[in-house]
N, C-alpha and C positions, 0 to 999 in steps of 0.2 A: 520623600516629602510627604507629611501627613495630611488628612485631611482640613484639618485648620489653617495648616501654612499653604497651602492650593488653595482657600478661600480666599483666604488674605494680602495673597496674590490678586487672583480674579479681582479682588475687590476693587484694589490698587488701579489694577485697568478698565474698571469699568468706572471708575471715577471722570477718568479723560473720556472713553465712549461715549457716557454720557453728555460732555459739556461741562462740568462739573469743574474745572480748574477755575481761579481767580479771571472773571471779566469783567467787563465794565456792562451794566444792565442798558439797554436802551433809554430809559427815562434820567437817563446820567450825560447821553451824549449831546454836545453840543449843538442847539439848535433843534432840539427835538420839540415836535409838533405840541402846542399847547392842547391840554384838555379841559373845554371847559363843564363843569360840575354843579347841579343842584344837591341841596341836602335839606328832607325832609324827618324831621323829629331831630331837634336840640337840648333833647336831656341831658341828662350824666352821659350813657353811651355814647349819643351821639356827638357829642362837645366831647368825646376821647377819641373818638374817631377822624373829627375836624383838627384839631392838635396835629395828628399826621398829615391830614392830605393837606396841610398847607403849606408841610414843608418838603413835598416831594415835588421836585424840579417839574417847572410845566404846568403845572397845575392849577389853576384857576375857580375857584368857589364863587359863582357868580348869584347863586340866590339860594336863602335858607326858610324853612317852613317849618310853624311849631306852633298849637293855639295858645301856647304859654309864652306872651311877652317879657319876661323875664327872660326862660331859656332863647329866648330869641336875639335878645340884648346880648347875651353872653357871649353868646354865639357870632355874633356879628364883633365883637371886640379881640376873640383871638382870630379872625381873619383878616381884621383892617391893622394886626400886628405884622402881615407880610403881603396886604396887598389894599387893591379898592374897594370899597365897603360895597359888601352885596345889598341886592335887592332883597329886601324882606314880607313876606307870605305867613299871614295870620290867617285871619276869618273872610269870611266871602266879603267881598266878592273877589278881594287879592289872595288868596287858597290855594291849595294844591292843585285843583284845574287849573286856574291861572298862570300860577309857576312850569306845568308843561304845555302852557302855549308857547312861552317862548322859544324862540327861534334858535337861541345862539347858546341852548345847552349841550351837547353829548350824552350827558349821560345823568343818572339819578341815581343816590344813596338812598335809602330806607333804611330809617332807625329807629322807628315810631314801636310801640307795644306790638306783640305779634299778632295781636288778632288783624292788625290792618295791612300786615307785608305783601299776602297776595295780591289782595283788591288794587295796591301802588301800585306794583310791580305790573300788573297786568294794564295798570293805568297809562305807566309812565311808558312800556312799549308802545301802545297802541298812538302815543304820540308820537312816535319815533326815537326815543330816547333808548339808550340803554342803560341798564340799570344793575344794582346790588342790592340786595337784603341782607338785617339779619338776621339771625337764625333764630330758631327755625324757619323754615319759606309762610307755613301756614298750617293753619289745622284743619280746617275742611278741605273733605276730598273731591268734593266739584270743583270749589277753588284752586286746588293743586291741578286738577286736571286742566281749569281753563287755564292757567297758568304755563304749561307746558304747549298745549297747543298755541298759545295767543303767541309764544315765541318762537314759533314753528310759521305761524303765519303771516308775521311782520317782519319776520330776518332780522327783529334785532338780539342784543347777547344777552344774557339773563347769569351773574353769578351768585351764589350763595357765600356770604360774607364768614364760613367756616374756620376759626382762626388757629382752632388745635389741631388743623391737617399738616401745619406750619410750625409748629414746636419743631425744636432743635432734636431731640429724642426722638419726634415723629417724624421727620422726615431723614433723619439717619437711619431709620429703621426701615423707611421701606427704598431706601437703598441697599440694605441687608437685603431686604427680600426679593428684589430685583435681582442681586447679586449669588442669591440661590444657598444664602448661608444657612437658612432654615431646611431647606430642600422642598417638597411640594408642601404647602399651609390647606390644612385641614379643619382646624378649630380656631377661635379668637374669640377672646374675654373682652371686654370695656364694661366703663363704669363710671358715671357721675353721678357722684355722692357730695353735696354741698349745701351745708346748713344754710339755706335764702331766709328763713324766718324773717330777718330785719327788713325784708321788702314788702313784706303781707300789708301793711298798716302806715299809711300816710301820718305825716307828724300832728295830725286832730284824731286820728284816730279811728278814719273813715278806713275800708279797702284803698287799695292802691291796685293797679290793674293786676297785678300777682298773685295778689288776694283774693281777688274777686273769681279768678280764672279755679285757686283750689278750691272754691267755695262752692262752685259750681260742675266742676269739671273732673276727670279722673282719668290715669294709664299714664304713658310712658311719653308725657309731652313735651320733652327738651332733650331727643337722641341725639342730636349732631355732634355736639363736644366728642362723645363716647365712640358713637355710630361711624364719624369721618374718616378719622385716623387708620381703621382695620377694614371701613371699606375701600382705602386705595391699597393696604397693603395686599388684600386679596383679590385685587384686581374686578371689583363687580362693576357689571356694565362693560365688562371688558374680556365676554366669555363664560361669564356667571351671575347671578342675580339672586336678591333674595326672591324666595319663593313663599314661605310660610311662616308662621310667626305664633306662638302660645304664649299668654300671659298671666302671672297670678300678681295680685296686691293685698298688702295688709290693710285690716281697718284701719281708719286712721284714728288714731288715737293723741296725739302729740299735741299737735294745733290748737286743739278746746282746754287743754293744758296750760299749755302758752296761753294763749290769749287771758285766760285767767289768772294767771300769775302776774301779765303785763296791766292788763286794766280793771282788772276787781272778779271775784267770782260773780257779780250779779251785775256787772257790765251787759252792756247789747253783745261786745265782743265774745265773750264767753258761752255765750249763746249759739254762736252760728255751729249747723250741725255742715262741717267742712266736707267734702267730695273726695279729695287729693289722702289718698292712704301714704302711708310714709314711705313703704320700700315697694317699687314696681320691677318683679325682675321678667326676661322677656328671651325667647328661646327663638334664635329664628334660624331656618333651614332653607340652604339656596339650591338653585338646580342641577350641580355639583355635587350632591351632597354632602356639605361641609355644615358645620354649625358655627354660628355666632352665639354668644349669651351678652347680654345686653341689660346693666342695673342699675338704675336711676332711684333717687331718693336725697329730696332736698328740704327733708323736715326735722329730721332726726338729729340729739343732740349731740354730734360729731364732730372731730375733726375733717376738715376736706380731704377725701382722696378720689382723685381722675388717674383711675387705672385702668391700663392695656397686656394684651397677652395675645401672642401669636404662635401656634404652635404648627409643627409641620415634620415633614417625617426624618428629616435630619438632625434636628433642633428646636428651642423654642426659647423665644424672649418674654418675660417678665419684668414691668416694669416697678413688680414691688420686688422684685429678689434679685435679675439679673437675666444672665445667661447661660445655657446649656445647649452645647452641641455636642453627637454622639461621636466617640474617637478622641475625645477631649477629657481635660481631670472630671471624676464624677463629682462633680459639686457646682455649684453656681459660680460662674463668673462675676466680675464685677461690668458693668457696661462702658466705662468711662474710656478703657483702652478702643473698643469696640466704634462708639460715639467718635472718636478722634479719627479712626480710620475709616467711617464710611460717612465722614460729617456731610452733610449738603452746602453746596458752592453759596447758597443762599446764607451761612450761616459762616462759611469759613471768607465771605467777603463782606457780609454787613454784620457783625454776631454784637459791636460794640454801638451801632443806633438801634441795632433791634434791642438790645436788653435797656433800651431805655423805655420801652412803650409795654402796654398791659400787654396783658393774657403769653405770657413767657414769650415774647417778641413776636404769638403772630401774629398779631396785629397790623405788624410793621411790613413783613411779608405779604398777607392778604390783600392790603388795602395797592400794595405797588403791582402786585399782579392785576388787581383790578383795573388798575390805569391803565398798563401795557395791554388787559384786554382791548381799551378801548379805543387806545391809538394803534394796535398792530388790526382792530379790526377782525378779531377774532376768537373763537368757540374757548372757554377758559377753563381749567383744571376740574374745579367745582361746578358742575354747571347743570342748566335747569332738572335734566332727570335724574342725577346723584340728589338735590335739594327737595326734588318730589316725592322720591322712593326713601330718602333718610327721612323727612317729616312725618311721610303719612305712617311712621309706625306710632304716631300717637291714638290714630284713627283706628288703626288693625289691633293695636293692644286694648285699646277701650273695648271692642267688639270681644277680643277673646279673654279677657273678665269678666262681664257681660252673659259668656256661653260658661262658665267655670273655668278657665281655661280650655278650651277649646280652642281647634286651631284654623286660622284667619289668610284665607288667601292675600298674598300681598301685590299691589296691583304692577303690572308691567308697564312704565313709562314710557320706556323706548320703542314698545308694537316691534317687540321681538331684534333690535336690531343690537341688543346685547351677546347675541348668539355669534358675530362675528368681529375677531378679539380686534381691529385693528377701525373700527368704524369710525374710532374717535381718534385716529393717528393725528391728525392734522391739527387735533386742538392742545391750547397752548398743556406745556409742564413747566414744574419748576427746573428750572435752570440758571 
């Protein structure tokens, strides 16, 4: 037996090891405990986000918050499609403090612009609630810190609403890497690359909060997509961490372009001298000494590509080529046989509601683990120090820009407690 058909095997049984065979999810069984749910920001996002939780079993959306009456209306119409019309939270004094006085929530969504996720999040615990954001958690690093502790001191759950940890690809993959197909992983590639241009500029032609943030702002401020996916496959927080972090950016050039093409050369638009360089690439080094590279760029006139790569001393996945493992044809595999054989149970029992919701079904994943966090009462996949140590690389790349590229210690969330692999055994995974 060669080494591929031994993996192939193993894989096979660690599928069942796992849990990993066809079960029914708890938020499926009969009579399972209602959760009830506020939602704060009802834009686009978040009215994609309400579309699901109203139709997972249990679930109750009893108040929504948004200073735009319109997305508020919206919002309240696909809910009172499967249940009783929530309470709704505009401006004070019926607001976001008001919406967490009540009594009879669980838990709180965060869908608002990212400049405001922390300050919720840290709001809506100290009420008692528990809560999800989206991504990223925040950009300032006092606020990520109080963020971390304030869920430290209220015991309640805090998840990061990260939904490409949940792709079908990403999570058959790091059942490969689980399953030791790679052999030890030593380097890993990601990459978000995604033309945003069309969110810079509200339909008058003002900034929109996107805009305003490149306008002002610079580094590497949207890792999670890129950053989630390779750090569960390399297990950080679970034995390793990142440690350090270099950064370079292009001038930006693109943007003052844009905007002059879209609204006149001698527009106000055409004007703004923009912050946000087009390509941020970002080198980080964890205590292990293993490397990540890490490349965001959401200006440039591109097709989207969100790519991943894991390499390790056996093998290495590619998810713009394929696969190669050593003992095997020297050439790229195709992943599709690969995909099929270390699929996740999550995806070989829902794969046909998941492909009905965005972001390649995780959505649909994300949001149901969210629940069962909050009816099993416990510590979730993605949780507060993964969302503090993936955000704040927008903090530590801005700094080592800043220094020339120079290299930016990157802060320890967990006060060390990454150093033993099994500290988070008891919080939930996919299964």
């Amino acid at each position: 037996m060669n080494r591929r058909e031994l993996l192939a095997r193993a894989g096979a049984g660690l599928l069942a090891t796992w849990g990993l065979c066809p079960r029914r999810s708890p938020a499926e069984e009969p009579g399972a405990r209602p959760i009830r749910l506020g939602l704060v920001g009802t834009g686009n996002r978040g009215r994609a986000l309400l579309e699901i939780l109203v139709g997972i079993p249990g679930v109750e959306v009893r108040a929504i918050c948004d200073l735009d009456d319109a997305n508020l209306r919206q919002a309240a119409q696909i809910i009172c499609k499967r249940g009783p019309t929530p309470e709704l939270y505009g401006r004070p004094p019926r607001d976001y403090a008001a919406m967490l006085d009540r009594g009879d929530l669980d838990a709180v969504v965060v869908a608002t612009p990212t400049k405001w996720h922390c300050r919720m999040a840290i709001q809506a615990m100290r009420a008692g609630k528990h809560v999800a954001t989206e991504v990223p958690a925040g950009f300032d690093l006092d606020e990520l810190w109080e963020l971390v502790r304030t869920k430290e001191s209220t015991g309640r759950h805090y998840m990061l609403l990260e939904n490409y940890a949940y792709m079908r690809a990403n999570l058959a993959v790091w059942n490969m890497v689980r399953a030791g197909l790679f052999g030890e992983p030593y380097y890993a590639e990601c990459g978000y690359v995604h033309d945003c241009r069309f969110m810079l500029f509200k339909p008058d032609g003002s900034l929109d909060w996107w805009g305003d943030w490149a306008a002002r702002n610079y580094g590497s401020d949207y890792p999670t997509h890129a950053l989630g996916p390779v750090s569960k496959w390399l297990g950080l927080h679970e034995g390793d961490r990142m440690e350090y972090c270099t950064s370079m950016m292009t001038a930006p050039r693109v943007l003052k372009q844009y905007a002059a093409r879209r609204f006149g050369p001698d527009s106000p638009q055409a004007k703004i001298d923009w912050a946000l360089g087009e390509f941020v690439v970002t080198l980080i080094h964890t205590a292990r000494g293993r490397v990540i590279r890490l490349d965001y760029d959401v200006n440039s006139p591109r097709p989207m590509l969100i790519s991943y790569l894991i390499q390790g001393t056996g093998g290495v996945y590619d998810s713009r080529e394929g696969i190669f493992l050593e003992g095997g044809p020297e050439k790229w595999e195709p992943v599709g046989p690969y995909l099929d054989r270390y699929d996740h149970a999550y995806w070989r029992n829902h794969r046909e509601a998941a492909s009905r919701v965005g972001h390649g079904g995780g959505d649909y994943f994300v949001l149901r683990d969210f629940v069962e966090m909050v009816r099993q009462d416990r510590e979730p996949w993605i949780d507060v120090y993964d969302a503090a140590s993936w955000s704040v690389l927008y903090h530590c790349s801005r700094q080592s820009i800043d220094r020339r590229g120079g290299s930016v210690e990157i802060p320890d969330f967990t006060g060390g407690r990454w150093k033993d692999p099994g500290w988070r055994k008891d919080h939930m995974r996919p299964a």
